[in-house]
C-alpha positions in Angstrom: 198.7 -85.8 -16.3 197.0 -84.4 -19.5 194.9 -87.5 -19.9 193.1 -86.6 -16.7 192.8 -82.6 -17.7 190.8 -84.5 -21.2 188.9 -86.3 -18.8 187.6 -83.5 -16.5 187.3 -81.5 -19.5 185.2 -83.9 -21.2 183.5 -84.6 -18.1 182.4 -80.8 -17.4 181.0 -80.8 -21.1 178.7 -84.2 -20.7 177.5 -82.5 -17.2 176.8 -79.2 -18.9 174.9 -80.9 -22.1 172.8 -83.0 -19.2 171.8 -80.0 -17.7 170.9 -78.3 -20.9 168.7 -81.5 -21.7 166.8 -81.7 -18.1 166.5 -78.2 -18.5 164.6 -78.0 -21.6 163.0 -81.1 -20.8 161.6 -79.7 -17.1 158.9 -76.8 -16.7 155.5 -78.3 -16.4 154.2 -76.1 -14.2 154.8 -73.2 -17.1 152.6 -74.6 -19.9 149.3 -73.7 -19.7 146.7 -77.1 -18.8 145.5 -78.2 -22.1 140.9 -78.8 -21.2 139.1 -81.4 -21.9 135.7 -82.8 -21.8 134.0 -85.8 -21.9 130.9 -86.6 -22.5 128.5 -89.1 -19.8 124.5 -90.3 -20.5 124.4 -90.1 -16.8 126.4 -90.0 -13.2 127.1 -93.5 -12.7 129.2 -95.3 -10.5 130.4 -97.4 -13.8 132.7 -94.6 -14.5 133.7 -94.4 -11.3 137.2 -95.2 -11.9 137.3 -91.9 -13.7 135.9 -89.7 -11.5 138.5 -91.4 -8.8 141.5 -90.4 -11.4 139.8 -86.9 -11.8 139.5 -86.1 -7.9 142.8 -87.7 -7.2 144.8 -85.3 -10.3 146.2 -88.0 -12.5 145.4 -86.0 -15.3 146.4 -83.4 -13.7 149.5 -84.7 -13.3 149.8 -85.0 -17.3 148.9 -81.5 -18.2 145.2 -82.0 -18.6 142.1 -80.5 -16.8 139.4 -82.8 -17.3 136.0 -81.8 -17.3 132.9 -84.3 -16.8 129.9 -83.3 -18.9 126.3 -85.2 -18.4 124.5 -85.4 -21.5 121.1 -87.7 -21.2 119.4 -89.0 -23.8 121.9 -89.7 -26.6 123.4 -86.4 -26.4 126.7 -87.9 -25.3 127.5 -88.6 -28.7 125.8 -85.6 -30.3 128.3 -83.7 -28.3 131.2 -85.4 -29.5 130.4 -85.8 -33.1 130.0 -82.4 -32.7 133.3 -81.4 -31.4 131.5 -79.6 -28.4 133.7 -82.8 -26.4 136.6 -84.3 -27.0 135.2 -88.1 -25.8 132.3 -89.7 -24.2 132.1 -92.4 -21.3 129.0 -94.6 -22.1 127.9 -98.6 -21.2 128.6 -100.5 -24.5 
């Protein structure tokens, strides 16, 4: 009979701690999105697969609101050498 009051009692304590943990771990909806920018030479369909993951909110999904800059003529990597971006997309 006390071996079983040791068990629920040890029980309610790993079931308390859990909670506690998923808790601290949960409330992504609270932090603020962290922006981001990334640089393009031009609106191509090469980069489509990110403009597909922007529309579609994977990153919002992750905290982050991307935004898509176009910066022709080499500026792409002006701007992020910069700091004005924090990437660029470009062909290599």
């Amino acid at each position: 009979m006390r071996t079983q009051t040791w068990k629920v009692k040890v029980g309610m304590v790993i079931a308390i701690i859990c909670g506690l943990i998923v808790a601290g771990c949960s409330g992504g909806n609270e932090e603020e999105m962290k922006k981001v920018s990334i640089a393009e030479p031009a609106h191509l369909t090469g980069y489509l697969p990110l403009y597909i993951a922007i529309h579609e909110g994977y990153f919002e999904e992750e905290g982050l609101e991307v935004e898509m800059v176009t910066a022709a003529g080499g500026a792409h990597v002006t701007t992020l050498v910069s700091g004005e971006v924090w990437g660029n997309i470009a062909w290599s």
